[in-house]
N, C-alpha and C positions, 0 to 999 in steps of 0.2 A: 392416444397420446395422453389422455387425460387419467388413463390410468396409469399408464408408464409414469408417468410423472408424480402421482398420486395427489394430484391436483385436490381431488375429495377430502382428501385428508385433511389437509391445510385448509379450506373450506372450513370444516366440521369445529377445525379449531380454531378458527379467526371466528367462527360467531359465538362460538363455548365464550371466549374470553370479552366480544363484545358484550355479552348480556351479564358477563361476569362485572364488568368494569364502566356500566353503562353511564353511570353518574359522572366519573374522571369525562370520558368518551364525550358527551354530550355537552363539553363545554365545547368541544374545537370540532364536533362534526363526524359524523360515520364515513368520509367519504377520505377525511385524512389517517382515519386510525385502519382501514382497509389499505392506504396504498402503504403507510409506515410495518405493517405487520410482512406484508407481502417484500417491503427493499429489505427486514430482516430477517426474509426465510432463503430471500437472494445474497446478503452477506452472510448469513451461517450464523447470527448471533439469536435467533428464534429459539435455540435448544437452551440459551443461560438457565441457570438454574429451574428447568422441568423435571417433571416428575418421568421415572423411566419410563414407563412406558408410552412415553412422544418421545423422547430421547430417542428409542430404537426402534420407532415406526418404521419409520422409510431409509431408504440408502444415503439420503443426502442427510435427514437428520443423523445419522451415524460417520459419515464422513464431516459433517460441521462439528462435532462433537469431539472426534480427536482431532480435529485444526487446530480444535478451542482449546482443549486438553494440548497441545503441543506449545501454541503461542504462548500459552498462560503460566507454562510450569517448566517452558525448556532453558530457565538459566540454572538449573539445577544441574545439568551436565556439564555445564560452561567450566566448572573448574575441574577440568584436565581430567573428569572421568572420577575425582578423588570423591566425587558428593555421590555416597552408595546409600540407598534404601533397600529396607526391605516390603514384603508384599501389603502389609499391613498400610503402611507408613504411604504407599502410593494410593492405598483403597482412599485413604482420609484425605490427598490431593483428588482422586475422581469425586467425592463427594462432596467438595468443594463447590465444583459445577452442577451436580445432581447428588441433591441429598440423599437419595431413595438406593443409589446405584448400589447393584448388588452384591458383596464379597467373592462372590461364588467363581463370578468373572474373572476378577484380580487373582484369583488362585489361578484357576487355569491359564492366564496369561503368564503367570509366575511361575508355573510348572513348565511352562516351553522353554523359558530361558534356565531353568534350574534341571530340568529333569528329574526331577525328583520330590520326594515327600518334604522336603525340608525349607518350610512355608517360612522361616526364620534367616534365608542366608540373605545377604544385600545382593541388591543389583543396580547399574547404570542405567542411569535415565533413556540412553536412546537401546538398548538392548530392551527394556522392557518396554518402553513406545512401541517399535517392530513389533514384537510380539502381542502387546495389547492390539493393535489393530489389527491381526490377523483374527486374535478372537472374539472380539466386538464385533467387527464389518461382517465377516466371514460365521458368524455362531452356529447357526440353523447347519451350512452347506458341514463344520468341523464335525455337528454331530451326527450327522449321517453315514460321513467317513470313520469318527472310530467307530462305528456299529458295521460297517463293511471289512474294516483291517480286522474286527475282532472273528468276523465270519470267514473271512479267508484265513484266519489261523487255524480256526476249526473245521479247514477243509471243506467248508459249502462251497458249491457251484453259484459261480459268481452272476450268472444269470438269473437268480434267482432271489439276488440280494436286494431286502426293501427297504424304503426310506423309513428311518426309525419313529415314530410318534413318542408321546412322553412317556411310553414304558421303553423305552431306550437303554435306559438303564441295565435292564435284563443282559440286554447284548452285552457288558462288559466282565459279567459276572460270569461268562462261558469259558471253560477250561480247555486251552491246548489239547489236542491228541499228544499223546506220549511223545510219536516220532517228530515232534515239529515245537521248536524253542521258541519260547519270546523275545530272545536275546537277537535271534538272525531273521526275526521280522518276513516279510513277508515278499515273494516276488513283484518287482519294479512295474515288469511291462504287464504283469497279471492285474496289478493296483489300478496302473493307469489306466486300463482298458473300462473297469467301474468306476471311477473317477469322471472320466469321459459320457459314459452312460445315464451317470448323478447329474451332470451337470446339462444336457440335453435333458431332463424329464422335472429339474429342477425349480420350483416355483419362485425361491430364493436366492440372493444374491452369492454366485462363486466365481472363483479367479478364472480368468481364460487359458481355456483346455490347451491352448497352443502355447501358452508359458509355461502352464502343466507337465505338460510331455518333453517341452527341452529340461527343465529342471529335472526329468527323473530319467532323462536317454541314456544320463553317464552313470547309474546307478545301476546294480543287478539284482539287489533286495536294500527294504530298508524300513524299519521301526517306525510305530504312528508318530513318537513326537521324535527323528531326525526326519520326519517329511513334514510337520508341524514348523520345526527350527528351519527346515529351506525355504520353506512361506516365509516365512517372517524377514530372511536375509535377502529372498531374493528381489533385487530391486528392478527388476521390469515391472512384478505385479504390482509392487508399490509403485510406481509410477501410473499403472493400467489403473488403478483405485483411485488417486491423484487426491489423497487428503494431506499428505506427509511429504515434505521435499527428498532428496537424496539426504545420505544420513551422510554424507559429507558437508549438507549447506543446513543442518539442522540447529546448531543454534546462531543462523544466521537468517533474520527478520527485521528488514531495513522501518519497515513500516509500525510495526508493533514497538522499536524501536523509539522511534518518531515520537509516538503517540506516548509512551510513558516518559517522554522527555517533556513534552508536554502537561502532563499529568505533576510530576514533581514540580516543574518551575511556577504552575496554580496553587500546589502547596503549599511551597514556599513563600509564595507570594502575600497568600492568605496567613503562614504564620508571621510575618513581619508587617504587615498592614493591619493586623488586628492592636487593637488597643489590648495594655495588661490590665485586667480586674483587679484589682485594692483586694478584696475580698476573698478572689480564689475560689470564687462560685462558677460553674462550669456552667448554671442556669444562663448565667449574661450574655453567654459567648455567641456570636451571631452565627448561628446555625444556618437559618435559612437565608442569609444572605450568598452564603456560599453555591458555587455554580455545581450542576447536577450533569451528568452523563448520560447521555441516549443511551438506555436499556430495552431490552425486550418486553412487551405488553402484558408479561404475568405479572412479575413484580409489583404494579400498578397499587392492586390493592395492598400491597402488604406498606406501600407508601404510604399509603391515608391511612393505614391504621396508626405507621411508626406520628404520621404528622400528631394526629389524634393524641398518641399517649404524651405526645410532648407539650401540645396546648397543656391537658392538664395535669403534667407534674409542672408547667409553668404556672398554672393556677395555685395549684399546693405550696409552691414557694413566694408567690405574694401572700397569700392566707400568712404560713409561719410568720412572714417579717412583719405582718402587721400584728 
């Protein structure tokens, strides 16, 4: 269970960041920064701004991950589909949450919905959402399968197909036989049959073989990215994943709602209760008496550092006026 779970993991990382942040910690106690770290790995807010590689440790940090990535960026769809980006323009919303996250992803998320080389056309927020989590949750199981669709072009025996390592690559650069186009892809029930065999021998997270197989029963051949594009569309496995609502209730979040209502009326609050500065010094302004937000336990230190610089550029600007 404890590995299922990857119980270790979180472990490894709750004491990484207690000895990182021992000084904050040890004013209120190791036994409340243990259970606050542990209620944000259970609400999915644990991944805010990490570094990627905790980002895409475990299954659940990669399904917290596009919740967070949906709640946080799905009013960009809200208006009637009119709000298009392009792939670039969504890397700089993923990096948002994870500074570190890496391009390479956003293309190939970009490339399922676009089909093609042309990293510059816009796309719909929830057409690339779909697609992004098929190739974030799903990355390990996607590149295993093109290095198998590209061996069945080239006519190997499907029994014989291995899971790719990082020369993976190789597998893409193999040339069709003459008699066999890239255009008419590759037999359906031949795909499914090693698709089935991946996913039995598989140590990584793939979609269920029995969505699998209904998604490809009405098909007779079909290209790596339109069997990419029916992951992405089809909503049982989104559902079987359970990060993402039906893309019918997507930008519908009563609760995320809530809470930025919340958020604006403290705003507001705070700009109309503040007193105006004569001066128009920004030094005066009561920073710290404004209320702060439960965040995740990284951030911790980059707080004391921000408190830090503001003591003393507070000090620098008493020195000037006197």
């Amino acid at each position: 269970f404890a590995a299922q779970r990857h119980v270790l993991t979180y472990m490894e990382d709750a004491v990484s960041q207690l000895l990182e942040n021992r000084e904050d910690i040890s004013q209120y106690g190791i036994a409340r920064f243990f259970t606050e770290y542990f209620n944000s790995v259970r609400q999915g807010t644990h991944i805010l701004f990490r570094e990627f590689s905790f980002v895409q440790a475990t299954p659940h940090n990669r399904a917290s991950f596009l919740r967070t990535f949906w709640r946080c960026f799905r009013t960009v769809g809200k208006n009637g589909g009119k709000d298009l980006l392009t792939a670039q323009e969504y890397h700089c919303l993923l990096q948002l949450l994870c500074p570190d996250f890496p391009m390479e992803l956003t293309q190939k998320a970009a490339r399922i919905v676009l089909m093609d080389d042309a990293m510059d056309c816009l796309m719909s927020f929830s057409d690339f959402l779909f697609a992004f989590q098929i190739q974030f949750y799903y990355s390990e199981f996607l590149e295993s399968v093109a290095a198998i669709y590209q061996d069945l072009l080239a006519g190997k025996n499907p029994n014989t197909v291995i899971v790719p390592t990082s020369s993976s690559g190789q597998h893409r650069q193999r040339q069709p036989p003459n008699d066999c186009s890239p255009l008419d892809g590759v037999e359906a029930s031949l795909f499914y049959q090693c698709l089935e065999s991946l996913c039995d021998r598989s140590k990584y997270s793939c979609p269920p073989s029995a969505l699998v197989k209904e998604m490809l029963s009405s098909a007779q051949r079909l290209t790596f990215y339109g069997f990419l594009m029916a992951l992405a569309k089809d909503q049982g496995i989104n559902r079987a994943l359970g990060a993402l609502p039906d893309k019918g209730d997507l930008f519908v979040d009563p609760a995320m709602d809530q809470e930025l209502e919340k958020l604006v009326a403290q705003v507001s609050g705070l700009s109309v209760s503040s007193p105006p500065s004569s001066s128009g010094d920004t030094a005066n302004l009561p920073v710290r008496n404004s209320p702060r937000i439960n965040s995740p336990w990284k951030p911790l230190h980059h707080r004391r550092k921000m408190d830090a610089e503001s003591e003393g550029s507070n000090e620098e600007t008493d020195s000037s006026e006197n």
